[in-house]
C-alpha positions in Angstrom: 184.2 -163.6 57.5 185.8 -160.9 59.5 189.7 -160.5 58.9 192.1 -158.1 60.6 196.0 -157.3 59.7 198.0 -157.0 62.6 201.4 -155.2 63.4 203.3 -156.4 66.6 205.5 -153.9 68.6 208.5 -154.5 71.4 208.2 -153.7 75.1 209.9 -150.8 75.4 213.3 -151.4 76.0 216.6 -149.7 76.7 218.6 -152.3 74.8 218.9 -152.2 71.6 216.6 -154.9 69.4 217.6 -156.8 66.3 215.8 -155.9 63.4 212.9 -157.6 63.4 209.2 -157.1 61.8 206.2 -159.2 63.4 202.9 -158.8 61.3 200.3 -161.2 60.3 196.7 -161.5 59.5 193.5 -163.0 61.6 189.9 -164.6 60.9 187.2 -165.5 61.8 185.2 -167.3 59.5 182.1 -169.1 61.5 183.9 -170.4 64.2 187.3 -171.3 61.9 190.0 -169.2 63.3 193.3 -168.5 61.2 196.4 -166.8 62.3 199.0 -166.3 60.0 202.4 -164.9 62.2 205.4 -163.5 60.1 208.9 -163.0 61.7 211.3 -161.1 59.2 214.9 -159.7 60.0 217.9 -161.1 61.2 216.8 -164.2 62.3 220.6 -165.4 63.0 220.4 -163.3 66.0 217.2 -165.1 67.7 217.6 -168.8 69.7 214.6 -170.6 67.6 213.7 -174.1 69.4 215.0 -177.2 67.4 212.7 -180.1 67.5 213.4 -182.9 70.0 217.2 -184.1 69.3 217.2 -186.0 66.2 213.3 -186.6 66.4 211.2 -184.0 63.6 207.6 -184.0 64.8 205.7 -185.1 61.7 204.3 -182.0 59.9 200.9 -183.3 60.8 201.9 -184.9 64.7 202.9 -181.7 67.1 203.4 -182.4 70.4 201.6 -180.9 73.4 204.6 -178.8 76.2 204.5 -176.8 78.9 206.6 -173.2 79.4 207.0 -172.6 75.5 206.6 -169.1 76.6 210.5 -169.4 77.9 211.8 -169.3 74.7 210.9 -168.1 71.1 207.0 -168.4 70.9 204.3 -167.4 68.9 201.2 -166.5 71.4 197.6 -165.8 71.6 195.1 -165.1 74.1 191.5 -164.8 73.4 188.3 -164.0 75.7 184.7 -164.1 75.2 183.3 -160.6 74.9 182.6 -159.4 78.9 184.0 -162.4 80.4 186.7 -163.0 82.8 187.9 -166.2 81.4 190.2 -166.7 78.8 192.8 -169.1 77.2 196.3 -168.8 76.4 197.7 -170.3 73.0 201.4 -171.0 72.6 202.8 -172.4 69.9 206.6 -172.9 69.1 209.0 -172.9 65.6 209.7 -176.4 67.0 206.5 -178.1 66.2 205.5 -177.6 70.3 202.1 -176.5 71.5 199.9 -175.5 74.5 196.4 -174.1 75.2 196.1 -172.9 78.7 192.5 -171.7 80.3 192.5 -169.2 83.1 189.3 -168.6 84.8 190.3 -164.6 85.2 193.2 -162.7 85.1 196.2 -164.8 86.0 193.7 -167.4 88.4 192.9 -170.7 87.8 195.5 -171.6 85.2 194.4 -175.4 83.9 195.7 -176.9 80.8 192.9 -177.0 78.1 192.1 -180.6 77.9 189.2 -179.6 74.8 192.2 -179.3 72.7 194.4 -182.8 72.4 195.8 -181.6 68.6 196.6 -178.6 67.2 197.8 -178.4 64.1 200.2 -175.9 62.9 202.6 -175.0 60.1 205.7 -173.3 60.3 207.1 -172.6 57.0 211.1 -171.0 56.4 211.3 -168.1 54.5 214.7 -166.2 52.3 214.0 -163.4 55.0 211.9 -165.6 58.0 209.4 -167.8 58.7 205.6 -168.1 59.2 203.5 -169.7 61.2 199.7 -171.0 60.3 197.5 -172.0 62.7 193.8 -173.0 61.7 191.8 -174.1 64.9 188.5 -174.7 65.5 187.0 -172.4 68.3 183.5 -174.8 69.0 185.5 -176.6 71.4 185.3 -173.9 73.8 183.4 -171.2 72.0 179.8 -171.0 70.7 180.0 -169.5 66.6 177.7 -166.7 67.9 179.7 -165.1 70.5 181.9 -162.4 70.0 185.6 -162.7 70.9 188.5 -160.4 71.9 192.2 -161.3 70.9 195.2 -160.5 72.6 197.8 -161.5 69.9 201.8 -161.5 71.0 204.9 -163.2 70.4 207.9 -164.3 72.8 211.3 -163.5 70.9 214.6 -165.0 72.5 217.8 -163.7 71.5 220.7 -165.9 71.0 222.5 -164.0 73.9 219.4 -164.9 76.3 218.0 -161.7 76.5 213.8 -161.8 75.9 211.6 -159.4 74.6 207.9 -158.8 74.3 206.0 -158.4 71.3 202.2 -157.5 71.4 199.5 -155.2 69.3 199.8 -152.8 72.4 201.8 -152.7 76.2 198.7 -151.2 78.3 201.2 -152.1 81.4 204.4 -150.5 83.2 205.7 -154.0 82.4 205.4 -156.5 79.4 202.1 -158.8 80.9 200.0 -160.3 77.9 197.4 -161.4 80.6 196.1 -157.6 80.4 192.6 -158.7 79.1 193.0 -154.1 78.0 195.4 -155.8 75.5 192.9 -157.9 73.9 192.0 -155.0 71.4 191.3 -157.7 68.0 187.6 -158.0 68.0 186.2 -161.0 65.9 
């Protein structure tokens, strides 16, 4: 099993951030990934999505939406080692998900149909919440193929304003696509 800890920073910004702390942990164990996301800080101060009005998603139903990226989402991109393609994972505090595949950078965006479920849980926290994901990667992966992982994290504040989290910003401006970002090898 390879496991990594990760540490997600800002996008540089002039404005001034609430205080927040993004870290989490990663593995690979045959082709089982697990991502464990945790948001602590003054979560009063960040819009987190509300499941469909008056409808909870069943713990064990999420449901599949586009554009999570828009507001507060947890995100993930992963490539094959020396390949152009790569897929996009998105998955909201709501219960919401999305896989996306992109043939190279930013071309050929397609929903990933190899994915119809993907299950999650987001757990609240005294200080914040996490977010598990365990997904199987032999849908689009073979269990003998090294990956690289790109992992990042969409944070809306209640005033609107968006910023950028990520393990690094190789850019002049916040693009998680940057397959130089996808520095988690597994």
């Amino acid at each position: 099993m390879n496991e990594q800890t990760f540490f997600l920073q800002p996008f540089p910004s002039t404005k001034s951030l609430p205080n927040l702390k993004i870290a989490g942990n990663i593995a690979r164990n045959s082709n089982q990934l697990t991502i464990c996301y945790t948001l602590e800080g003054d979560l009063k101060e960040i819009a987190l999505a509300k499941p469909t009005e008056g409808i909870a998603p069943p713990s064990n139903t999420r449901s599949r939406k586009h554009e999570l990226w828009k507001d507060t989402c947890f995100e993930f991109f992963l490539s094959i080692k020396d390949s152009a393609r790569y897929w996009e994972f998105n998955l909201s505090p709501a219960g919401h998900w999305n896989v996306y595949r992109f043939d190279a950078y930013r071309q050929g965006m397609q929903e990933e149909t190899a994915f119809t479920i993907l299950s999650f849980n987001v757990q609240n926290q005294a200080d914040g919440l996490a977010l598990v994901l365990d997904v199987d990667l032999n849908k689009i992966v073979l269990a003998d193929q090294a990956i690289e992982v790109g992992i990042t994290t969409v944070i809306k504040h209640r005033d609107g304003e968006v910023t950028y989290w990520a393990l690094t910003h190789p850019g002049v401006q916040a693009d998680f696509h940057l397959q130089d970002s996808f520095i988690v090898k597994l």
